[in-house]
Every structure is written in structure tokens, then in C-alpha cells.
FITORMI-549122 format. One record per residue (C-alpha): x, y, z. Coordinates in steps of 0.001 Angstrom, whole numbers, padded with zeros to 6 digits, always signed. Each point is the difference from the previous one (the first is absolute). Last residue first. Example, Ala and Ser with C-alpha at 12.3 -4.5 7.8 and 13.67 -1.06 7.14 Angstrom:
+013670-001060+007140/-001370-003440+000660/
END
This chain:
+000984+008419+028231/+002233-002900-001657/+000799+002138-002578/+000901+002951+001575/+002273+001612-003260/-001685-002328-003032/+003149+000447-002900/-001456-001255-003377/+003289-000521-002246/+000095-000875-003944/+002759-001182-001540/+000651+001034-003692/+003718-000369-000006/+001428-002918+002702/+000499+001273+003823/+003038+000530+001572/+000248-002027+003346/+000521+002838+002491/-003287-000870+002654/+001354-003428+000014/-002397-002366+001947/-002914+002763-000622/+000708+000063-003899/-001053-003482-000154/-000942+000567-004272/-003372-001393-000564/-000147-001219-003844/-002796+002367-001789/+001809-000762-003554/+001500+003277+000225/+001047-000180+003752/-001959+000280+002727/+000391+001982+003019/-002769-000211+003070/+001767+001107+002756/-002910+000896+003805/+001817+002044+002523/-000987-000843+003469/+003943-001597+000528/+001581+002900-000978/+002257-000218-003168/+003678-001133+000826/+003563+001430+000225/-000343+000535+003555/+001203+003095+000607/-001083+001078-003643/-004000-000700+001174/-002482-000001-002871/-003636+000189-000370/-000719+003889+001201/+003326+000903-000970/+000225-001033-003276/-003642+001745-000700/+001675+003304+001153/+000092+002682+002919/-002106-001022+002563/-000576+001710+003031/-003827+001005-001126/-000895-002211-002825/-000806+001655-003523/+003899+001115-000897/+000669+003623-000936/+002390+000538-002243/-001609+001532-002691/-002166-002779-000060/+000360-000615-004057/+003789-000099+000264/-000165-001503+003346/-001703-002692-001464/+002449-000436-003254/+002981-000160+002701/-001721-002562+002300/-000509-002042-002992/+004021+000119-000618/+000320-001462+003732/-002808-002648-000542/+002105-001171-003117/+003156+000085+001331/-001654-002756+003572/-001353-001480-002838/+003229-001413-001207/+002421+001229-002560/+001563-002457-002406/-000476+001763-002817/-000083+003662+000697/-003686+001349+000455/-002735+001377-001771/-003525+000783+002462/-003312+000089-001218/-002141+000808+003258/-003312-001625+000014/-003132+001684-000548/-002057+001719+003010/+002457+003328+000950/-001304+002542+002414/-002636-002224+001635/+001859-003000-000356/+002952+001151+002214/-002424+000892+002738/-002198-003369-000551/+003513-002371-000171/+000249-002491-002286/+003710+000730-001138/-000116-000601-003282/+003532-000272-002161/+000103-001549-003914/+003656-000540-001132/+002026+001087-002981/+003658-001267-000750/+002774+001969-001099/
END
């Protein structure tokens, strides 16, 4: 298992939970896992009930599975352990080293 840091910057997710996720994850997982298993601990503390009307997770507000890529007005930061920049957005599957941190900006370019 590997642990990863998760923040999605968004004011509605912020409001209910401000520090970053800490997420554990099967070596070589990518983010793409380690959004999904934050999703889980959210709902868990949501009851279910996502922040932003027709939206049902934090995957799918900066991911699209048809496509296989994050949407283009979604802002990646991950860095690895020694704060290296990992190009997750070229390869949204690449599995990410233990102790990344991710910073997730949904709407960045707004």
C-alpha cells in the first residue's frame, strides 16, 4: 500500500471537509484509484449526498471515462515526495509513487 494526499479545491467540497484527504492505495495505482477511494471517505462523512447539484462525486466532476482523460478546465498539480511534478494529465493511469501529494483545481481556468 501506498498513501497519497487528495484536495480537490473546490468551495462546496471545502466547506464540509478543509484538510486533505489521506488516501492508501495499491502500488502502482494511479490517481484516477486514489480520487475514487476519496470519493468513498466523502460519502462516508456526506451521507451520500454530494455538494453540487447533478453531481455525484469528485471523479466525476474532473474526470471523463469516455474519454479516458481529465477535463480540459481542470487544474493537476501532483508531486511526488521530493516535490517532483508527476504529468498525470498526459496519462491520467500512470500509478503514482508513495507519499504523492495531489491538488485537483475543478474550473481552473475560470
Amino acid at each position: 500500500m501506498i498513501k497519497v494526499k487528495f484536495s480537490l479545491m473546490s468551495s462546496k467540497i471545502l466547506k464540509i471537509k478543509r484538510d486533505p484527504f489521506e488516501i492508501s492505495i495499491d502500488e502502482g495505482q494511479s490517481l484516477i484509484h486514489a480520487i475514487a477511494k476519496a470519493d468513498l471517505k466523502f460519502h462516508e462523512i456526506t451521507g451520500g449526498k454530494f455538494p453540487i447539484e447533478g453531481i455525484k462525486s469528485m471523479l466525476q466532476l474532473v474526470y471523463d471515462p469516455k474519454t479516458g482523460e481529465f477535463y480540459d478546465d481542470v487544474g493537476i498539480d501532483v508531486r511526488d515526495s521530493n516535490k517532483k511534478y508527476l504529468r498525470v494529465r498526459l496519462d491520467p493511469l500512470m500509478p503514482i509513487p508513495n507519499d504523492s501529494v495531489a491538488i485537483i483545481t475543478p474550473d481552473a481556468g475560470c
